[in-house]
N, C-alpha and C positions, 0 to 999 in steps of 0.2 A: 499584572495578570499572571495567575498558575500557569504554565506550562499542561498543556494535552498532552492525554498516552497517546501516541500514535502507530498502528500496524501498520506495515509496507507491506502490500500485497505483488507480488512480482514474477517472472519464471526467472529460474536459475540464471539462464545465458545472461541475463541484463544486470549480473551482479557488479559488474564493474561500474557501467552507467549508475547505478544504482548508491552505491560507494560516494559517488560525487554529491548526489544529494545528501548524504549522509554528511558528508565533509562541509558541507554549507552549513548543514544545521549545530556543526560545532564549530564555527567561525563566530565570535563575539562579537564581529563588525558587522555578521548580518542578519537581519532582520527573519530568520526562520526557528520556532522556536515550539520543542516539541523532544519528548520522552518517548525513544524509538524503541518498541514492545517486540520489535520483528524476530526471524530469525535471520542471524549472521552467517553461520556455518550450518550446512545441511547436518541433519542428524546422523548420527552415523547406526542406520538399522535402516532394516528392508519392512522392517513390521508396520505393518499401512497404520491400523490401530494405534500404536505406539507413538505415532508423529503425527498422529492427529490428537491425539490427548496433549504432547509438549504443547503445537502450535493453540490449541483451542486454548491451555495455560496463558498463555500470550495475548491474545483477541482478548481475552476473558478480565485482565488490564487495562484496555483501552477503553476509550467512548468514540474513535475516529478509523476509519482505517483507508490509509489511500492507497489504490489500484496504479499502480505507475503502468505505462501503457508503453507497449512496442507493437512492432508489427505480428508477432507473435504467440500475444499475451493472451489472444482470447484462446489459443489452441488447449493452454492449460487445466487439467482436472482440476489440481491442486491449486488455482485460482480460485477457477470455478465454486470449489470448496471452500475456501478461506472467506470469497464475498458472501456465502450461502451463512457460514458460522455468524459474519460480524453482521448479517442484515437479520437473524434470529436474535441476538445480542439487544442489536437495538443501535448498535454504531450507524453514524452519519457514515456516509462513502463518499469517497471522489475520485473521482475518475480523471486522471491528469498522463497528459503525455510526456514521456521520456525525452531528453533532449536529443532533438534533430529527429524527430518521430512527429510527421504534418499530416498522415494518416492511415489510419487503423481500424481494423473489424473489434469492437467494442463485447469485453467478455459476455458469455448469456446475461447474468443477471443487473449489468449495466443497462444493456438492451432492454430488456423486460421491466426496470422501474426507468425507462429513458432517464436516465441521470446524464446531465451533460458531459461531453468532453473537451476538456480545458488546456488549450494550448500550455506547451512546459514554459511556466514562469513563477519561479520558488517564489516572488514575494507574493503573487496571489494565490496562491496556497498556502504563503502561511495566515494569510487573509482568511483563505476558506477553515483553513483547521481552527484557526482562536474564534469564527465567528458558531461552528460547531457546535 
């Protein structure tokens, strides 16, 4: 089976948490399997414009994009933003918690197509992404 583009939709603070999933999905022994479209390193410009044109490059790659969840996450514009681009696109979303994250205010547009949320466990996400 192809491997899915996938975007990581995230706020900054949970980079590190964040990193770990990453780190699974390039572990050969584990079952999480998927072309991460995100971005790694914030951009370096203040031009709102500018970084939404890179990120939309990015989205505009994928068919998946998953919403990693903190206790924080829904505060985000720039979430808000990135789930608003990938559900115009036509991307599947999911909405999954960050590990040791048992509950969270779910960003607006999770809420508003109630998309479930999916306790953190990489092998059923990578379930949800290849069934995408």
């Amino acid at each position: 089976m192809a491997k899915k583009r996938v975007f990581l939709s995230f706020i900054a603070e949970d980079r590190d948490r964040v990193r770990g999933l990453r780190l699974l999905a390039a572990n050969p022994n584990y079952e999480l399997e998927f072309y991460d479209e995100s971005v790694r390193a914030p951009f370096d410009s203040t031009d709102a414009d500018y970084i939404k044109r890179r990120i939309r490059e990015k989205i505009n790659r994928t068919t998946v994009t998953v919403c990693l969840i903190s206790e924080r996450t829904h505060t985000s514009k720039w979430v808000d933003w990135e789930l608003e681009e990938s559900y115009k696109k036509g991307n599947k979303i999911i909405a999954m918690a960050l590990k040791g994250v048992h509950r969270a205010v779910l960003p607006r547009l999770c809420q508003e197509l109630q998309l479930p949320f999916h306790a953190w466990d990489p092998e059923h996400l990578n379930r949800l992404i290849q069934e995408a």
